[in-house]
Residue, then its C-alpha position, 0 to 999 in steps of 0.5 A: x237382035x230382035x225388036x219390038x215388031x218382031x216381038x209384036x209379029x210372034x205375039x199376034x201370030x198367036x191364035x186370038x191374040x190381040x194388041x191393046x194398050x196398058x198404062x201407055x204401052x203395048x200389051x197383047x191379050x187372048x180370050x180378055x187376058x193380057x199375056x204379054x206387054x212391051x215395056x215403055x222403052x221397047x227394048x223389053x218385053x214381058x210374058x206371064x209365066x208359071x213361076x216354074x216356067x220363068x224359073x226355066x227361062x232364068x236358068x237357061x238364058x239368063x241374059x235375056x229373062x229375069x223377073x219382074x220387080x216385086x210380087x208380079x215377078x214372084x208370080x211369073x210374070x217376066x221380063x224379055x230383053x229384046x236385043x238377047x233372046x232367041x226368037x224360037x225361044x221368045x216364041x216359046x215364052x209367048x206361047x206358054x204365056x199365050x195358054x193362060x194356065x193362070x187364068x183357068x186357075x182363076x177360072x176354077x177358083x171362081x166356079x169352085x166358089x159360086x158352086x160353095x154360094x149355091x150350096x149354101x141357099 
């Protein structure tokens, strides 16, 4: 059974990572982008997957992973129940999150426009 300082301790053991606070909780951020957070009641935690990374997780433990409500759970970001999941595989979900492929996405989508902006002047 894990806590919410073991899931604080694996988290920021991360390089970069950092803790802050989000709409009154914890979250843990890397190069400005909240990666993960820990739920109000701090028996949860959440780690933003690919949607087929969170499909693995679901499929292979699904007493510790489900998505979150609604569009945020449909595009990866998943909910971790503490007092379930392995540690090595809290690790896992933190460090996939931890590497933001969202973010270079969105990264290369933004680039990919300003390059259309200056074509057209």
């Amino acid at each position: 059974m894990l806590s919410e300082n073991d899931f604080r301790r694996i988290a920021l053991g991360l390089d970069g990572a950092v803790e802050a606070s989000h709409m009154g909780h914890p979250d843990f951020r890397a190069n400005g982008r909240i990666f993960a957070t820990l739920h109000h009641d701090m028996l949860w935690g959440m780690v933003k997957l690919t949607p087929e990374q969170q499909q693995r997780f679901i499929r292979d433990d699904p007493e510790s992973f489900k998505p979150e409500s609604g569009a945020w759970g449909a595009g990866g970001s998943t909910a971790v129940k503490l007092a379930t999941v392995d540690a090595d595989v809290l690790g896992e979900a933190l460090t996939l999150a931890w590497q933001a492929p969202k973010h270079a996405r969105a990264k290369t989508q933004t680039t990919k426009k300003n390059e259309k902006k200056k074509g057209k002047r």
